[in-house]
Structure formats: C-alpha cells, structure tokens
C-alpha positions in Angstrom: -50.2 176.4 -65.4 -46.8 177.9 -65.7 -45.4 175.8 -62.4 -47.6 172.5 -63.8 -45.7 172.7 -67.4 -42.3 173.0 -65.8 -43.4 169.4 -63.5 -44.2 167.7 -66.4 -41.4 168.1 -69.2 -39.1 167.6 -66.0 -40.7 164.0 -65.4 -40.5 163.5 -68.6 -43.8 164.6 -70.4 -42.8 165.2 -74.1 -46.3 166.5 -75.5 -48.9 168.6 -73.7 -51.7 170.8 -75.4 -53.3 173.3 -73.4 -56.8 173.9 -74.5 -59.0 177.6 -74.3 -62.0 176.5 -74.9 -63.6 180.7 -74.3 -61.7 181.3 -77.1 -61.0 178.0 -79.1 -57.6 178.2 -79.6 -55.0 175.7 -77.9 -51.0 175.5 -77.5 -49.2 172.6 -78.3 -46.3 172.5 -76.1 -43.5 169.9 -77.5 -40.8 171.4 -74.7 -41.3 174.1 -72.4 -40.6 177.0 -75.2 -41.7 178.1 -78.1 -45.6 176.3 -77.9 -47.6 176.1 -81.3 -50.2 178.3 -81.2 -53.3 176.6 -82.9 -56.7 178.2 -83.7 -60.1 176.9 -84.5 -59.1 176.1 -87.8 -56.1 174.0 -86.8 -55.7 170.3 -85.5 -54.0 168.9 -82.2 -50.7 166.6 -83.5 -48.1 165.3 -81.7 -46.9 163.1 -84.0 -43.6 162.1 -82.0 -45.9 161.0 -79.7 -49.0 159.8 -80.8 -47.8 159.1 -84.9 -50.8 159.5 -87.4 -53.2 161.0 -84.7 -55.1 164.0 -85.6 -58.1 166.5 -83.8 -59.6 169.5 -85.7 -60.2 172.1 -83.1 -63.6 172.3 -85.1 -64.6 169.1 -84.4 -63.4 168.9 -80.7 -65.3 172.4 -79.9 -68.3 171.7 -82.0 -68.8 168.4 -79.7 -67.9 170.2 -76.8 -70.9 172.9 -77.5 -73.3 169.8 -77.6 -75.6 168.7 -74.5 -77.6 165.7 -74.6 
C-alpha cells in the first residue's frame, strides 16, 4: 500500500481513503503525510474534492455486514 500511495499523489491523486474493514476504521490520506485517522464513528470527506459529500463509517460497514 505504501509503494501504491506514493504512485498516486505523484500522478496527481489528491484524496485517497484507505478502508479496514476487520477493524472499521479508515485513513483519509489528503497528501502522502500525516493521514486522518477515522473510526467507526466518523465519516469519509474530502471536501476539496468531492464538496458536500459525506459517508458515516457506520453506515458504510453496517451495509457492508449485509448479504442478500
């Protein structure tokens, strides 16, 4: 993941969240330091790049847990 970050923010990525779903937490990685670190009781933003958009880890990992 380390080598895959470092391709993307040099062509240019400028958002990337890295999702753990084992232990529902993610990293929201807005340059190649210093990630957010965002737990099951956060949301996924990148309001730079998507304006007004907003995930609650809840929501995305209680829809993940379902099978139908």
């Amino acid at each position: 993941m380390e080598r895959e970050l470092d391709e993307y923010f040099a062509n240019g990525v400028r958002a990337v969240w890295v999702i753990q779903p084992v232990h529902e937490t993610a990293k929201i990685y807005e340059s190649r330091d210093e990630p957010a670190a965002i737990d099951s009781e956060g949301s996924l933003q990148a309001p730079e790049v998507l304006p007004g958009f907003e995930l609650a880890m809840r929501a995305l990992f209680d829809h993940a847990g379902r099978r139908e």
